[in-house]
Wavefront OBJ file of the C-alpha trace (Angstrom):
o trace
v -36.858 17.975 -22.390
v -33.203 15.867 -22.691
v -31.694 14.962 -19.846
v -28.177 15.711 -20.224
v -25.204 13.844 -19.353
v -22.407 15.130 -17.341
v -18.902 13.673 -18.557
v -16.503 13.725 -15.956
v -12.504 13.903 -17.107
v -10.066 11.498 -16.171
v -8.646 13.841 -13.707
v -11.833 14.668 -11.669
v -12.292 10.952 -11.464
v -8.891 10.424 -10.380
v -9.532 12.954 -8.050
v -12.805 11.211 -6.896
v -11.304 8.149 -6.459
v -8.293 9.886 -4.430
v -10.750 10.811 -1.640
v -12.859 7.675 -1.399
v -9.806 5.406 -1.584
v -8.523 7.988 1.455
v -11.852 7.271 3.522
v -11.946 4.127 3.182
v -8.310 3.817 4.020
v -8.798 5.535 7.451
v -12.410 3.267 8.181
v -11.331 0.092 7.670
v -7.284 0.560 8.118
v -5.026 -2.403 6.967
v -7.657 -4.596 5.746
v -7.660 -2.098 2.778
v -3.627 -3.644 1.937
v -5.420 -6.968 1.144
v -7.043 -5.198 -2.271
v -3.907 -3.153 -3.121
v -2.966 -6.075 -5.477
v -5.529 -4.617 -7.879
v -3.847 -1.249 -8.045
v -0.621 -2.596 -8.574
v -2.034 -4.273 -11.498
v -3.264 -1.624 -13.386
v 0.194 0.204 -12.128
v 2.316 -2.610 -13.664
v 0.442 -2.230 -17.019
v 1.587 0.790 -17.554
v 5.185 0.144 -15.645
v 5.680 -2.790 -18.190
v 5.522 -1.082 -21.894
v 7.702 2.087 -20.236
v 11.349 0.895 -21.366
v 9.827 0.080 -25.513
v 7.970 3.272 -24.960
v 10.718 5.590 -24.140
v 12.907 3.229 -26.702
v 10.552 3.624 -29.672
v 9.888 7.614 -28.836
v 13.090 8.579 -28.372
v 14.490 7.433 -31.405
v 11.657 8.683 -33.035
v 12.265 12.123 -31.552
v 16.163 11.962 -32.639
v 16.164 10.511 -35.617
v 13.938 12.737 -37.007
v 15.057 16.308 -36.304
v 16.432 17.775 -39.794
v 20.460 18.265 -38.129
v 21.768 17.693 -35.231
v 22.219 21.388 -35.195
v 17.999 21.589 -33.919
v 18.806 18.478 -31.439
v 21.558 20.288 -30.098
v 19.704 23.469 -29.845
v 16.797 21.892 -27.886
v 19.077 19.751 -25.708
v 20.977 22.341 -24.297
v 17.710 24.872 -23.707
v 16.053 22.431 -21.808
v 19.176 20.329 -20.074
v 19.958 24.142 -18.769
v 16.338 24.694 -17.817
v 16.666 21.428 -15.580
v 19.837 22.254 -13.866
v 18.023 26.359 -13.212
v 15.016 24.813 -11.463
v 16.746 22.004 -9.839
v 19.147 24.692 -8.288
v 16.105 26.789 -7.123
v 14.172 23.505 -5.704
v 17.189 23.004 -2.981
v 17.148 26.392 -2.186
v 13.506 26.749 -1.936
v 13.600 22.792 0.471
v 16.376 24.507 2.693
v 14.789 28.101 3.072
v 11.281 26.935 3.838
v 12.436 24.534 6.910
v 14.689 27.150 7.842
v 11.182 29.497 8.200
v 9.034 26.651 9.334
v 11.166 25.022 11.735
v 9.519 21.737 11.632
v 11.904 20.189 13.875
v 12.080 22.459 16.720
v 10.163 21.460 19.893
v 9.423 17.875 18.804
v 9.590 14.118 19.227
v 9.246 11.201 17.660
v 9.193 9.233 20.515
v 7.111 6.188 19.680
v 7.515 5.713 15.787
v 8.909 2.693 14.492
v 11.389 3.152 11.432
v 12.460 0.733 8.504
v 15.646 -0.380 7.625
v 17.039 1.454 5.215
v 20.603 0.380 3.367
v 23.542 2.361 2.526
v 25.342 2.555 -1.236
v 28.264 3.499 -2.551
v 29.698 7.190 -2.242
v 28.136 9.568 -5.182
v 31.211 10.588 -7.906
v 31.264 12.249 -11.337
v 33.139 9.335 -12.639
v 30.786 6.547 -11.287
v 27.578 8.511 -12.464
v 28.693 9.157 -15.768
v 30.306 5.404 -16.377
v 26.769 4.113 -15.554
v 24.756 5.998 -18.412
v 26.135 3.837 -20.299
v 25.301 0.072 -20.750
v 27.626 -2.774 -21.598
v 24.397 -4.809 -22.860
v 21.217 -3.498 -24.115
v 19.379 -6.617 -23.386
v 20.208 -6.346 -20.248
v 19.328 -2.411 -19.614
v 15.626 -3.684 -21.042
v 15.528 -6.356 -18.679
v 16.468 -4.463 -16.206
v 14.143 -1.982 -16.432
v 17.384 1.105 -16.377
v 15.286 3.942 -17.740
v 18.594 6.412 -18.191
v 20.620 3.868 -20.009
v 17.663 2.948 -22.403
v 17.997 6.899 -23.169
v 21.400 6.986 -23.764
v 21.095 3.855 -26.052
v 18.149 5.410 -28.058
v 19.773 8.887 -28.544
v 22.423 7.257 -29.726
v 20.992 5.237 -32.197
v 18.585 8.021 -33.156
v 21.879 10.086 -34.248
v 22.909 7.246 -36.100
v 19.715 7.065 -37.846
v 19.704 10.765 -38.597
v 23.340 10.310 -40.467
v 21.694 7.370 -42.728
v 22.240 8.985 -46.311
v 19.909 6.426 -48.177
v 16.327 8.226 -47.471
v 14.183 5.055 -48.356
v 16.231 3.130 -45.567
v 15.827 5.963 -43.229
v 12.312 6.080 -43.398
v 11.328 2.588 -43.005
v 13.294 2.225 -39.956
v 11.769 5.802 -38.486
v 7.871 4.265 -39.720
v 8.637 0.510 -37.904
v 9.380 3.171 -34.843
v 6.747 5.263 -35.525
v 4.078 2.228 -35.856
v 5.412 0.518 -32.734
v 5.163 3.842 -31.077
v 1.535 4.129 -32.522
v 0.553 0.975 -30.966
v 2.322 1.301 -27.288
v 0.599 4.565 -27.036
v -3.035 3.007 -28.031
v -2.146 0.092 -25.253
v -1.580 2.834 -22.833
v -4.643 4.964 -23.362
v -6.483 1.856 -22.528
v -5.115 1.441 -19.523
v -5.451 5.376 -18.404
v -9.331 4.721 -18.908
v -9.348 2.345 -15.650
v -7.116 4.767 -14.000
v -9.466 5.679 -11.014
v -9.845 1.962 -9.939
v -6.467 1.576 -9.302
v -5.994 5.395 -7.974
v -8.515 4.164 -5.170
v -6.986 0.931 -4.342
v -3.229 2.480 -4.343
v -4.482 5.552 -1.924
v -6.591 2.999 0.564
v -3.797 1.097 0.934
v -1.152 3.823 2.139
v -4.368 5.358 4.244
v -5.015 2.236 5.717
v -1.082 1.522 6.396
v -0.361 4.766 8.053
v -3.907 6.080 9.366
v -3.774 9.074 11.637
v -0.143 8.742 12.678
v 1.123 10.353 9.650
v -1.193 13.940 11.575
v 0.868 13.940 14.275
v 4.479 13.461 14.505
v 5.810 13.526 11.167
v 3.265 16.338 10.174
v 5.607 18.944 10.615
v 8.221 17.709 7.949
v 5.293 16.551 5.508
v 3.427 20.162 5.978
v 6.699 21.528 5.419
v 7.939 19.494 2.297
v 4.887 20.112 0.701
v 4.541 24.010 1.372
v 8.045 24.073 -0.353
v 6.832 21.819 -3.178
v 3.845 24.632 -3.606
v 6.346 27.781 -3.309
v 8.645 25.811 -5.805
v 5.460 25.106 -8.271
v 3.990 28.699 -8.177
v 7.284 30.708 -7.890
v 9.347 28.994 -9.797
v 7.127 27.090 -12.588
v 5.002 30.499 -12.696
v 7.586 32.899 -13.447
v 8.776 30.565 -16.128
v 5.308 30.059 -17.315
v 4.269 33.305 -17.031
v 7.703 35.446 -18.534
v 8.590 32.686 -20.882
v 5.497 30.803 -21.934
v 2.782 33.907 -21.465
v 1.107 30.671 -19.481
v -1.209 31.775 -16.752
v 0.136 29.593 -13.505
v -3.226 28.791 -12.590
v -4.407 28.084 -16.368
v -1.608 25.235 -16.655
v -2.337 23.651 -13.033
v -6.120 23.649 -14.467
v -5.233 22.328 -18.062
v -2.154 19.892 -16.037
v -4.750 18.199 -13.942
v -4.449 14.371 -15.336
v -0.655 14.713 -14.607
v -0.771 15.820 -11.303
v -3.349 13.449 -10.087
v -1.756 10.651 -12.002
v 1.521 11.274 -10.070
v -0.135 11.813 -6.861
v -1.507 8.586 -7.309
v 0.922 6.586 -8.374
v 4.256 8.132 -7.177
v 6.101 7.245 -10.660
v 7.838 9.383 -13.124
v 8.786 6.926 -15.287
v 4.975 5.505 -15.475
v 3.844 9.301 -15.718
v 5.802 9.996 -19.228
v 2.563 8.704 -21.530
v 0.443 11.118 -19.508
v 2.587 14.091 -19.738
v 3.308 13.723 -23.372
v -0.385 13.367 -23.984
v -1.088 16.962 -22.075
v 1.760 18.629 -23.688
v 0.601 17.663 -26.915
v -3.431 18.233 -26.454
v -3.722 20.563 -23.562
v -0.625 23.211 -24.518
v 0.101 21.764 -28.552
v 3.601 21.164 -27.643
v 5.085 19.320 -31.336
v 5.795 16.232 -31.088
v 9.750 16.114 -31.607
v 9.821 18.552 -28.836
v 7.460 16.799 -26.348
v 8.964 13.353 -27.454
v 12.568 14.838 -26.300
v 12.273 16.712 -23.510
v 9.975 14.622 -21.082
v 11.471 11.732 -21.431
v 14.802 13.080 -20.717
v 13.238 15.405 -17.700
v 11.818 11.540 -16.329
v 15.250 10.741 -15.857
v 16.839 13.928 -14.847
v 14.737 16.487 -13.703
v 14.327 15.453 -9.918
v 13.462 18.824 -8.409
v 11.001 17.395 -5.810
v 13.466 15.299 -5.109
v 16.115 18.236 -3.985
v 13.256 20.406 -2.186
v 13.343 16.691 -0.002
v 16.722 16.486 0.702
v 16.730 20.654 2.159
v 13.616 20.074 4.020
v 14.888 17.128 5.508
v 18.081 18.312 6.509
v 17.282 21.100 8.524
v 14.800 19.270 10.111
v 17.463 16.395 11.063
v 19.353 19.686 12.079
v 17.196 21.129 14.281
v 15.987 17.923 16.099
v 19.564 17.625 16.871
v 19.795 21.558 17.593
v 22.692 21.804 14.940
v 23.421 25.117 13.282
v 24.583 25.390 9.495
v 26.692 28.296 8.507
v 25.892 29.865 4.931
v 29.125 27.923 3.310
v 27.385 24.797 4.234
v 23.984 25.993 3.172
v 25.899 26.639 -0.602
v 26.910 23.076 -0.388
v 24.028 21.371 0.417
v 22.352 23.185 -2.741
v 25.443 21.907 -4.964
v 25.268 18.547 -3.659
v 21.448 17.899 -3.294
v 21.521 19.270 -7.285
v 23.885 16.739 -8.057
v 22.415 13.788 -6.242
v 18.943 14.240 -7.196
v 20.029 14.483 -11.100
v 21.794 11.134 -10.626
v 18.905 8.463 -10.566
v 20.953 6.235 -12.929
v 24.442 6.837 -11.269
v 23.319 5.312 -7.542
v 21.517 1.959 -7.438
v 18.043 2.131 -5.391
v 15.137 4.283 -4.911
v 14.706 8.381 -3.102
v 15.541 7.015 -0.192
v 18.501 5.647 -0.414
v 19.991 9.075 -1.691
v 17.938 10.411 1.253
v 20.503 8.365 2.821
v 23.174 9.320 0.777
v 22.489 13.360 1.498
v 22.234 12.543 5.127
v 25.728 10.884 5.500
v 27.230 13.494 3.246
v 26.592 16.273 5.974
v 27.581 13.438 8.757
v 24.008 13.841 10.383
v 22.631 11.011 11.924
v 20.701 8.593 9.755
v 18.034 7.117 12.176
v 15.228 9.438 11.375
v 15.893 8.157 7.558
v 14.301 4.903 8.623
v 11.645 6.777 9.940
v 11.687 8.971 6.928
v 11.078 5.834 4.303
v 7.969 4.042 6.892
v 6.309 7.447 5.461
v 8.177 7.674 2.361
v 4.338 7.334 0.129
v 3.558 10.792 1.444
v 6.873 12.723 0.142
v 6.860 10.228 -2.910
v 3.921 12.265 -3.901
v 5.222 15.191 -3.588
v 8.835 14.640 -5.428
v 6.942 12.949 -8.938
v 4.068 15.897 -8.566
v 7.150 18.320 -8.745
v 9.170 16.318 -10.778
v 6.576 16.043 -13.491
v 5.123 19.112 -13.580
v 8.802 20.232 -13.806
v 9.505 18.350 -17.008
v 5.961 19.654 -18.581
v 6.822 22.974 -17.638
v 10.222 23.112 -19.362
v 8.759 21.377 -22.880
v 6.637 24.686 -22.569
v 8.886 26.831 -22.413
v 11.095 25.767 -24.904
v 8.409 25.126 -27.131
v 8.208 29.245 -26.954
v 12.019 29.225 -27.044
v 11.553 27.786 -30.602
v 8.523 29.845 -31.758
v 10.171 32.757 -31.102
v 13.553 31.869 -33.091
v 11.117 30.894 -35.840
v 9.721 33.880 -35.817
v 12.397 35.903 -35.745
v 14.446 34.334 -38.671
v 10.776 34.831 -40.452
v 9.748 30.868 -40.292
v 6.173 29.587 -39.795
v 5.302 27.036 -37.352
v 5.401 24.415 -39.380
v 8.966 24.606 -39.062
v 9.426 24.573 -36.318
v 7.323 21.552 -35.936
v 10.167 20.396 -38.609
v 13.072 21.478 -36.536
v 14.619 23.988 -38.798
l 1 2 3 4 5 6 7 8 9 10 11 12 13 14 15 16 17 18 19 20 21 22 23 24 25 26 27 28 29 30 31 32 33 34 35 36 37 38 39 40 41 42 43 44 45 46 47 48 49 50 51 52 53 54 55 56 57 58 59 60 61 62 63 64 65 66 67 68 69 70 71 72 73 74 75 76 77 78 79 80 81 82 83 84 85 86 87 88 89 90 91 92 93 94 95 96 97 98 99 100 101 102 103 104 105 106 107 108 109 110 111 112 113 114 115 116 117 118 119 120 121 122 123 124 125 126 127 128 129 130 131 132 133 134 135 136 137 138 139 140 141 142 143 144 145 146 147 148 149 150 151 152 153 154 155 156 157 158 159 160 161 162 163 164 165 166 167 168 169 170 171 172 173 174 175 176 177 178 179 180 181 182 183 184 185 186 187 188 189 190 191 192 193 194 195 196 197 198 199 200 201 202 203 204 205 206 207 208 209 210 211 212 213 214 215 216 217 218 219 220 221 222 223 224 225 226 227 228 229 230 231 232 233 234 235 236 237 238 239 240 241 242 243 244 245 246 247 248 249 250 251 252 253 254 255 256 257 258 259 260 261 262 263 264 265 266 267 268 269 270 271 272 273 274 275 276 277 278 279 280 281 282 283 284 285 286 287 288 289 290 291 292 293 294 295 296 297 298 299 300 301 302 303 304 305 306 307 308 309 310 311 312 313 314 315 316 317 318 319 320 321 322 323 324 325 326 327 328 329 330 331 332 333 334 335 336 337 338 339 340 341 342 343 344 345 346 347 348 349 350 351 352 353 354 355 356 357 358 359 360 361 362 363 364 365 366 367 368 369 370 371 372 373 374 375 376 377 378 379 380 381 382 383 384 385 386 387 388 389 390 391 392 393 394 395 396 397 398 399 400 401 402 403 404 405 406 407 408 409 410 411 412 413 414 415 416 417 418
């Protein structure tokens, strides 16, 4: 009789290596920091090809719709789609710590912050001036995600008004090919994903050990009860109304993105994996998947909002401040804003933490103590972010079926984009 072999996914091993690199975090504490080096390899290997990545599929994605008519279709279904759920999130952030209260009754007495550094004052102007770069060269180097976008749409339109069809084609295959071979490069790199899932989550064990159970538990229980209404509520009703997508199905069939981002707390190095489950898991076409997670990497932040309202009620009720319901409206318009913004204000979450907190003229000390535990919401703001973006390519996947169907098309076209 053959023995048989049990296979284990990506995502149970990522899972699996979640746990260990959690124990062995909490046994043998900071010593664990001295073998994060190895995680941040494999990270970087994924963090370096991002920028060509989202260049090469981008264009790809633009250039080869059949009008602009289908791009614009599909931009504003899913661009509207972001702004619904990222309106939701900060409701869902403020409503939850306004339930929970995880900032009544307790101190913090004892733990040390970091020091976090202010920016410039969030405007319209400022945010929209800096999606667009006065070098490419130096929005590569740089590593500026939302600028790289706005330089490959661009030329992607411009490709898509080429007349000459020969000329149009080679540059869409050198795309294509280079997309081809970035995409190989990263599935070889997802295949060693569990080593450096374990040495990224024994690090931030061993940093924080059991500290992060006892003061700041309240606000990390909370944030991530919020980021669980937000998933089920919000990404089930869409899934479920709009996709005919049971909830629980997709978080099943979603696992290597949510352990992937869980892990390794970026959205940016997350896009590969999410396009590679929309395609597979949920056969999401490719100039539909191509489009709309990249551009949901960039500005689809609604973990980030469901921070900024669990936060501020906490700061609030630490402080025993009350918020009247015009106030509550305004935190919801601004944290929508500011989360969307990743391009328009230098610096990572926490400095628009920062940015949120000064807006309502709260006091910004428990920021610094905020960003010493900033790993544990940073898992929770790319888990929602993501899952966010994959949710939306769903549903306007469906969007498109259903338009297809109803002008009597197959779906073949609208794999085309007619």
């Amino acid at each position: 009789m053959s023995e048989r072999k049990i296979k284990l996914s990506t995502a149970s091993l990522n899972f699996i290596a979640m746990i260990i690199g959690a124990i062995l975090g909490l046994a043998f504490g900071t010593k664990m920091g001295d073998f994060k080096f190895i995680g941040d390899i494999w990270l970087n290997c994924i963090k370096m090809v991002v920028v060509p990545l989202v260049m090469c599929i981008m264009v790809t994605a633009v250039g080869s719709q059949k009008n602009l008519t289908s791009l614009g279709r599909v931009s504003v279904r899913i661009i509207a789609y972001y702004i619904l759920t990222t309106i939701f999130a900060s409701v869902i952030g403020l409503a939850v710590a306004l339930i929970v209260k995880p900032g009544s009754g307790i101190t913090l007495a004892g733990l040390k912050g970091i020091e976090v550094k202010g920016t410039a004052v969030f405007t319209l102007s400022n945010f929209l001036k800096s999606l667009f770069s006065d070098n490419m060269f130096s929005t590569f180097a740089g590593g500026n995600l939302i600028q790289t976008m706005v330089i490959a749409i661009m030329l992607g339109i411009a490709i898509l008004r080429i007349k000459n069809k020969e000329r149009k084609e080679f540059i869409l295959n050198w795309f294509e090919s280079a997309n081809e071979m970035l995409a190989m490069f990263i599935g070889m790199i997802i295949k060693v994903s569990p080593i450096g899932v374990l040495f990224l989550m024994a690090d931030t064990f061993g940093k924080y050990g059991f500290a992060i159970f006892t003061s700041m538990a309240g606000l990390i229980g909370t944030y991530w009860l919020s980021v669980l209404v937000h998933v089920f509520l919000v990404y089930g009703l869409f899934l479920w109304l709009t996709a005919g997508v049971n909830p629980i199905r997709f978080l099943k069939d979603a696992s290597n993105v949510w352990t992937f981002t869980i892990a390794s707390c970026s959205s940016a190095a997350t896009i590969p994996v999410s396009l590679k489950c929309a395609k597979e898991k949920f056969g999401v076409p490719a100039r539909i998947a191509d489009f709309c997670i990249p551009l949901g990497a960039q500005i689809n932040y609604d973990g980030s909002a469901i921070l900024y309202g669990s936060v501020l009620i906490f700061i609030s009720q630490l402080h025993g401040i009350t918020f009247d319901i015009g106030t509550l409206i305004k935190m919801v318009i601004v944290s929508t804003l500011v989360s969307s913004s990743g391009g328009g204000i230098p610096g990572s979450g926490i400095v628009k933490l920062l940015v949120m907190v000064q807006t309502f003229g709260l006091p910004t000390e428990i920021v610094g103590i905020i960003a010493a535990f900033y790993r544990f919401f940073d898992m929770g703001t790319t888990t929602g972010n993501c899952l966010g973006d994959l949710v939306g390519t769903l549903c306007v996947t469906k969007w498109e079926e259903k338009r297809a169907k109803k002008l009597g098309l197959s779906m073949g076209d609208v794999v085309q984009g007619l």
